[in-house]
DSSP file (Angstrom, degrees, kcal/mol; ACC not computed):
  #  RESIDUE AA STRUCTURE BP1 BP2  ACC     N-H-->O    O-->H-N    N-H-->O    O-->H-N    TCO  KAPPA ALPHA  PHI   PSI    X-CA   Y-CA   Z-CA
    1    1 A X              0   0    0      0, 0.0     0, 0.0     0, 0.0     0, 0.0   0.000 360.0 360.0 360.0 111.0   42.3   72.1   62.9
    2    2 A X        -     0   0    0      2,-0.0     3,-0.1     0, 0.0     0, 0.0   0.531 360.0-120.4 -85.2 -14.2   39.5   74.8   62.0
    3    3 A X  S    S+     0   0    0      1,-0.3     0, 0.0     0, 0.0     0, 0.0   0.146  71.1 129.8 108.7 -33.6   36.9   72.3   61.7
    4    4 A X        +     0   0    0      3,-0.0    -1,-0.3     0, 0.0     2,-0.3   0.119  32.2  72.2 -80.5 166.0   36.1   73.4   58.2
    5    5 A X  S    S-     0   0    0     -3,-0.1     4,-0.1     4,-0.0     2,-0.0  -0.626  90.4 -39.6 117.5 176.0   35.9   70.8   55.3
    6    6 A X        -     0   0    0     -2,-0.3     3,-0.4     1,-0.1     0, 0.0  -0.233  48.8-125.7 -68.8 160.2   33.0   68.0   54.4
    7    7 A X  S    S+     0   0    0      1,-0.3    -1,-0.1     2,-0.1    -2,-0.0   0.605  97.0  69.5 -81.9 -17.2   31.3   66.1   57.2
    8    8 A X  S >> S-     0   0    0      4,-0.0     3,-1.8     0, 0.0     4,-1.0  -0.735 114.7 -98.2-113.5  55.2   32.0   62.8   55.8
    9    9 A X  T 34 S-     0   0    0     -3,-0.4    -2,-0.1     1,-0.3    -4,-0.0   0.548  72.5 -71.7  66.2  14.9   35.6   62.5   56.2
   10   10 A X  T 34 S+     0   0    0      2,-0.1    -1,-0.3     1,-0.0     3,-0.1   0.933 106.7 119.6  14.8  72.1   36.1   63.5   52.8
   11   11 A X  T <4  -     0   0    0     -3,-1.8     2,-0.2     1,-0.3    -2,-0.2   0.256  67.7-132.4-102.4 -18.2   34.8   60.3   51.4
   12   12 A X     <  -     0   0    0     -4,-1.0     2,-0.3     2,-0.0    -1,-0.3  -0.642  45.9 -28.2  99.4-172.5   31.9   61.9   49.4
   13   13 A X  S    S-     0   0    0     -2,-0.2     2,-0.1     1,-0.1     0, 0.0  -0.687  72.3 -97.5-104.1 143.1   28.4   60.9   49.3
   14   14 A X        -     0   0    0     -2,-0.3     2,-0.3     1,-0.1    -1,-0.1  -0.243  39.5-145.6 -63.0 133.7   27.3   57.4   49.8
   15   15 A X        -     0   0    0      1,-0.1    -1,-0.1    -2,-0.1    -3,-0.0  -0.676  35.9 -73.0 -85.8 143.3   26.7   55.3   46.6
   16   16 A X        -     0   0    0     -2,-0.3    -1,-0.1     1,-0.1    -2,-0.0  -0.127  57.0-121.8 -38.5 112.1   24.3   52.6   45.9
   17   17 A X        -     0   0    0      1,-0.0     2,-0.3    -3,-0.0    -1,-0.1  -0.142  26.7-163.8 -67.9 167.8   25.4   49.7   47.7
   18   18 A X        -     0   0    0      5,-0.0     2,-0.2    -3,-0.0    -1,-0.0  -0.996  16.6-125.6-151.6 160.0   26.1   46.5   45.9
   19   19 A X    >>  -     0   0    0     -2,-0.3     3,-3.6     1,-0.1     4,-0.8  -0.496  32.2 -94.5-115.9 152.7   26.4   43.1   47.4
   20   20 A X  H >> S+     0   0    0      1,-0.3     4,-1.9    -2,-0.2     3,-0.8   0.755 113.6  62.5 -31.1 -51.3   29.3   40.7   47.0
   21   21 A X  H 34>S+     0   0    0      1,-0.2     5,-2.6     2,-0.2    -1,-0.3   0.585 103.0  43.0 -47.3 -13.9   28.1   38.8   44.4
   22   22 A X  H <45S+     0   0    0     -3,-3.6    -1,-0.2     3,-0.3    -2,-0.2   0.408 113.0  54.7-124.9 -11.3   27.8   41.4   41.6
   23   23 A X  H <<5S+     0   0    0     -4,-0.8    -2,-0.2    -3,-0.8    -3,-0.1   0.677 112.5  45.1-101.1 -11.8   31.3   42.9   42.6
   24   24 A X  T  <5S-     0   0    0     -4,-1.9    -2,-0.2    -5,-0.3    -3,-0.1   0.397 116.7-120.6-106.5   7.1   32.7   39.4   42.2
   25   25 A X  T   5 +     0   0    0      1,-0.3     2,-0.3    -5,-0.2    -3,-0.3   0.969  69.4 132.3  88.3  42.9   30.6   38.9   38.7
   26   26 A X      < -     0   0    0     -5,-2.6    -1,-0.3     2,-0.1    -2,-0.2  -0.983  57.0-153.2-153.2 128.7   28.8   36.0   40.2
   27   27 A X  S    S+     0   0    0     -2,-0.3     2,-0.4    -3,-0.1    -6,-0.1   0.617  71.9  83.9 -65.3 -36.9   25.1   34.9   40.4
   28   28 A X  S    S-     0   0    0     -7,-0.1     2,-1.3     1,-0.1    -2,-0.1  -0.766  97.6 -91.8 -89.6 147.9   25.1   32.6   43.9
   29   29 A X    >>  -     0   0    0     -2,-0.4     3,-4.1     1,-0.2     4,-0.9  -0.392  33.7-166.2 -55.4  63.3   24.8   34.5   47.0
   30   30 A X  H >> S+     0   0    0     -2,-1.3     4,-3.7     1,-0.3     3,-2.9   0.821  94.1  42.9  -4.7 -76.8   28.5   35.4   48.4
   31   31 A X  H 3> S+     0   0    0      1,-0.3     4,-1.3     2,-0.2    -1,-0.3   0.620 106.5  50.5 -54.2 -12.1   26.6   36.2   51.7
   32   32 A X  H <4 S+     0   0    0     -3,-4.1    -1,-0.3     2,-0.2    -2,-0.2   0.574 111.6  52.4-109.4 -16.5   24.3   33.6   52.1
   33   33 A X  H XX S+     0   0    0     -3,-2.9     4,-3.6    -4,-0.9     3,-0.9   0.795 112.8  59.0 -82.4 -57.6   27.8   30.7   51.5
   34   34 A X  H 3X S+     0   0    0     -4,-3.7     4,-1.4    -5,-0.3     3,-0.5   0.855 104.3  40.3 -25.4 -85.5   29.2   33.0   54.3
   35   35 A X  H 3X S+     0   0    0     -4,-1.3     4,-2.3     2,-0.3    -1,-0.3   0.602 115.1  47.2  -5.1 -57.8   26.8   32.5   56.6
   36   36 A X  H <> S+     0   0    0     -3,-0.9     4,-2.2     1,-0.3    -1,-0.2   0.768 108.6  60.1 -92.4 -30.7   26.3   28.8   56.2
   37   37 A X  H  X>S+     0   0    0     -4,-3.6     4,-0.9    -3,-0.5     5,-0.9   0.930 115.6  30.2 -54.7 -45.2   29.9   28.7   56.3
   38   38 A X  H ><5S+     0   0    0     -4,-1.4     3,-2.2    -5,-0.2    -2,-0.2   0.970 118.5  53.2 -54.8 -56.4   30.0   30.4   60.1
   39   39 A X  H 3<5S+     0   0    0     -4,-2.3    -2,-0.2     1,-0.3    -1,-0.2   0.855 105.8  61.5 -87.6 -31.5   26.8   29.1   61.2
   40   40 A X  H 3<5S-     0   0    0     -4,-2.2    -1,-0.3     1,-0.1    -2,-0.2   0.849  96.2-132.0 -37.1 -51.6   28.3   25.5   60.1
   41   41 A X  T <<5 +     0   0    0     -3,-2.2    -3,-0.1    -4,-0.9    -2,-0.1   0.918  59.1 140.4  75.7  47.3   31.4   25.3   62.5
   42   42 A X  S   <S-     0   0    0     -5,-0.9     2,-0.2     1,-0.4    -4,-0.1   0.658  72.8  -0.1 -97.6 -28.1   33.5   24.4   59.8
   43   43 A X        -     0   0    0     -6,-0.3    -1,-0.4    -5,-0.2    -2,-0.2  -0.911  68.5-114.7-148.4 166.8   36.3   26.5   61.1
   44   44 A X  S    S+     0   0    0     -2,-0.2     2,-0.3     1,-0.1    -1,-0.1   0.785 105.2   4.8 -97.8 -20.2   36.9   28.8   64.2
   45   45 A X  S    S-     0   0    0     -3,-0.0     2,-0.4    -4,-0.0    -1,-0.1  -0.932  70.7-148.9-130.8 157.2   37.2   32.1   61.5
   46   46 A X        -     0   0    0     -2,-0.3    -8,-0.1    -3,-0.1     5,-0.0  -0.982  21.0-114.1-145.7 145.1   36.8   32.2   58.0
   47   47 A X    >>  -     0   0    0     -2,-0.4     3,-1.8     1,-0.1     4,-0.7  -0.052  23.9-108.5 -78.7 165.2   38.4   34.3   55.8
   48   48 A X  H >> S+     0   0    0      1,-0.2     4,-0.8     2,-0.1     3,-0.8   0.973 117.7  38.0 -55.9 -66.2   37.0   37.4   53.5
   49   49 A X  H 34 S+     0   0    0      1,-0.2    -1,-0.2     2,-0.2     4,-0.2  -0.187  90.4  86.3-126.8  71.6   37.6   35.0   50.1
   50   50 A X  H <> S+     0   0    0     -3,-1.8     4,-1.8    -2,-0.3    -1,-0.2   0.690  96.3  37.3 -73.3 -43.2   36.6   31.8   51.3
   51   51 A X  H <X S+     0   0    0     -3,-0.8     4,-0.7    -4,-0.7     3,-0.4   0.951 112.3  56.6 -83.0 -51.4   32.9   32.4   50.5
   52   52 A X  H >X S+     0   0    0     -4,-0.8     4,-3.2     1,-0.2     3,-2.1   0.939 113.7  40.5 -54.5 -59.4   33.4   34.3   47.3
   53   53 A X  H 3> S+     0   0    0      1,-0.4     4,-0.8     2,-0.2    -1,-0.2   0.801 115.0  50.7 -82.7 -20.9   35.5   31.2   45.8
   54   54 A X  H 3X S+     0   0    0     -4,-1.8     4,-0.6    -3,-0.4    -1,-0.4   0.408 111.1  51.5 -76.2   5.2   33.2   28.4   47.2
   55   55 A X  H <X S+     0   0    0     -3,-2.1     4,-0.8    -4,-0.7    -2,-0.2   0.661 108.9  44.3 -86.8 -56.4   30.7   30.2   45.8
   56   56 A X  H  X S+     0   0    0     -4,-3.2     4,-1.0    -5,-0.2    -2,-0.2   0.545 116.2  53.1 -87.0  16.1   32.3   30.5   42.1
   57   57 A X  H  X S+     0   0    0     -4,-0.8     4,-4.0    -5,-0.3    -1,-0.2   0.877 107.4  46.8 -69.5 -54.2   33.1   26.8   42.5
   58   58 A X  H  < S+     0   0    0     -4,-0.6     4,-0.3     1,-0.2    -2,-0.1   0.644 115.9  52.8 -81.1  -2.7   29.4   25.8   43.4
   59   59 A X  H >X S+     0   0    0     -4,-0.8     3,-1.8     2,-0.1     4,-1.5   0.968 111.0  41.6 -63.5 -62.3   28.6   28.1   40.3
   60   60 A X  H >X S+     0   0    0     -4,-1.0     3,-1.3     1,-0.2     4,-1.1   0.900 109.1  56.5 -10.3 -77.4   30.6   26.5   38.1
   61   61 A X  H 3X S+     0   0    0     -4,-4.0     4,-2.8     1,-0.3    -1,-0.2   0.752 110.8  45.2 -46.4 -22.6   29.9   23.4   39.1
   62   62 A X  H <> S+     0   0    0     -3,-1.8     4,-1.6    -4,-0.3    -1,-0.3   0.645 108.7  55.5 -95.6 -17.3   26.0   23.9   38.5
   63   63 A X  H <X S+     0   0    0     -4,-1.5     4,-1.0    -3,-1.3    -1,-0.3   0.569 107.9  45.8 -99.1   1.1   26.5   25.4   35.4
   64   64 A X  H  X S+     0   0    0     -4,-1.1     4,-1.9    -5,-0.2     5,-0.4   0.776 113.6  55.4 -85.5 -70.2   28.7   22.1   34.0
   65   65 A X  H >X S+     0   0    0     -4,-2.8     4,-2.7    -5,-0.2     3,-1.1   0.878 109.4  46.7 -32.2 -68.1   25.7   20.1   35.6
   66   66 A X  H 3X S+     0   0    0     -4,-1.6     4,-2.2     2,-0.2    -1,-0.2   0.884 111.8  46.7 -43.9 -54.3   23.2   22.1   33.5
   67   67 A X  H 3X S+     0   0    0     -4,-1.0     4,-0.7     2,-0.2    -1,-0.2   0.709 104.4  54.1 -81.1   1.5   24.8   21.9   30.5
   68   68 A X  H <X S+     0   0    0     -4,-1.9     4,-0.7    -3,-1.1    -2,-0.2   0.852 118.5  49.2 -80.8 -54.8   25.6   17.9   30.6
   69   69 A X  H >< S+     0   0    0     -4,-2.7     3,-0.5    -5,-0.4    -3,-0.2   0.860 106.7  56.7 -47.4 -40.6   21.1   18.2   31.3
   70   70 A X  H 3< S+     0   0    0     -4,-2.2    -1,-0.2     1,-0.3    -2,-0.1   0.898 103.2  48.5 -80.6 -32.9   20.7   20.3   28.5
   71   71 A X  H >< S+     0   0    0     -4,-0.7     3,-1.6    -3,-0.2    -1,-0.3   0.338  78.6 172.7 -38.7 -36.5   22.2   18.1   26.2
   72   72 A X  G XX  +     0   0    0     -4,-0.7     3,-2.4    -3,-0.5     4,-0.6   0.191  65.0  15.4  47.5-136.4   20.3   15.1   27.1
   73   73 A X  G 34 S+     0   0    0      1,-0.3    -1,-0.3     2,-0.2     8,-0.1   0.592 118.6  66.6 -32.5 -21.8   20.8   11.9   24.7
   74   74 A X  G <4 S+     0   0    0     -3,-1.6     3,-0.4     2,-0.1    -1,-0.3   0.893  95.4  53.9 -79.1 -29.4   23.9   13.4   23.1
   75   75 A X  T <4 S+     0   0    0     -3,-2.4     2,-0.7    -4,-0.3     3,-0.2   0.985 129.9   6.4 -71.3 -64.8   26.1   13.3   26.2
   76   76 A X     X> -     0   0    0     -4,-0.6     4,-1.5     1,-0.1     5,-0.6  -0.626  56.8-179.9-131.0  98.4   25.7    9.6   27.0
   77   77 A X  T  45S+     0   0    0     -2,-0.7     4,-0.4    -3,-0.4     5,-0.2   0.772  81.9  65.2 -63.4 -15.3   23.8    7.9   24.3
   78   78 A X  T >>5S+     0   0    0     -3,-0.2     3,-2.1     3,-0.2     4,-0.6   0.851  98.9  44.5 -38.3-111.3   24.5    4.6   26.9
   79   79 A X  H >>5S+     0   0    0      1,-0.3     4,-1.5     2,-0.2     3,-1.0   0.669 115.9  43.4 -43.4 -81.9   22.6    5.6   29.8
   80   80 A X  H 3X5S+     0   0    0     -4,-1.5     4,-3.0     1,-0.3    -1,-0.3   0.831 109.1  59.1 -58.8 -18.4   19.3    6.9   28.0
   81   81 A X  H <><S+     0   0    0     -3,-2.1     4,-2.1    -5,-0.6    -1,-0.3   0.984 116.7  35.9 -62.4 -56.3   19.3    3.9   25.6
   82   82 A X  H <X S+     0   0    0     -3,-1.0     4,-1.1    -4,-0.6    -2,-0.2   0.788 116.0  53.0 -54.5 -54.4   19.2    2.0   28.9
   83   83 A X  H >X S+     0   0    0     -4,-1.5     3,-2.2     2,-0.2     4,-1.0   0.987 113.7  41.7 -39.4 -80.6   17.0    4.4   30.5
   84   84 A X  H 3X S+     0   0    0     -4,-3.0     4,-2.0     1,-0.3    -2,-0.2   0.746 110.4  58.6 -64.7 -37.2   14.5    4.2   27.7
   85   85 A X  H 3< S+     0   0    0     -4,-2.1    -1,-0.3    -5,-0.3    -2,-0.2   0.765 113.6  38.5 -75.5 -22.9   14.8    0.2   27.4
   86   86 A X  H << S+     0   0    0     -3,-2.2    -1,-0.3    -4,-1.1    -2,-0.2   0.483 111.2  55.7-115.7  -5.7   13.7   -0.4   31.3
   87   87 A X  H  < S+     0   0    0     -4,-1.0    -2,-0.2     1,-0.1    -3,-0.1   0.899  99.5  59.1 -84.7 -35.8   11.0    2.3   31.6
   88   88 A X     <        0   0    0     -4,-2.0    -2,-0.1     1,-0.3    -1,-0.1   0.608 360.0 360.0 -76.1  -3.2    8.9    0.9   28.4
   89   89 A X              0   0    0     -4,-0.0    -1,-0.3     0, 0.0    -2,-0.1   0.461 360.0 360.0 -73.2 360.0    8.5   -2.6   30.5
């Protein structure tokens, strides 16, 4: 071993980091489900992709919610008739 060679292990120069969410294509915070997952005490460890997939679950889920909102009277013409008939008292 002469010593010779790069300084960084030959890994190269550091890149612009990018946070869990955007390497798993997803808009809610990987790190921030992480977290709340530890700081909970839901378990004594929690695995690498626990938080990524409870994460694209609670996306999902919010983006099914939104578009049942966006939709408004067409999704359950019931409930707003009903709605509409007990606010105008």
């Amino acid at each position: 071993m002469s010593g010779k060679g790069k300084a960084t292990g030959g890994r190269g120069k550091k890149g612009k980091s990018s946070s869990r969410s955007s390497k798993a294509g997803l808009q809610f915070p990987v790190a921030r489900v992480a977290r709340y997952l530890k700081k909970g005490r839901f378990a004594q460890r929690v695995g690498a992709g626990a938080p990524v997939y409870l994460a694209a679950v609670l996306e999902y889920l919010c983006a099914e919610i939104l578009e049942l909102a966006g939709n408004g009277p067409a999704s359950f013409p019931a409930i707003f008739n009903w709605l509409s008939a007990t606010t105008k008292s």
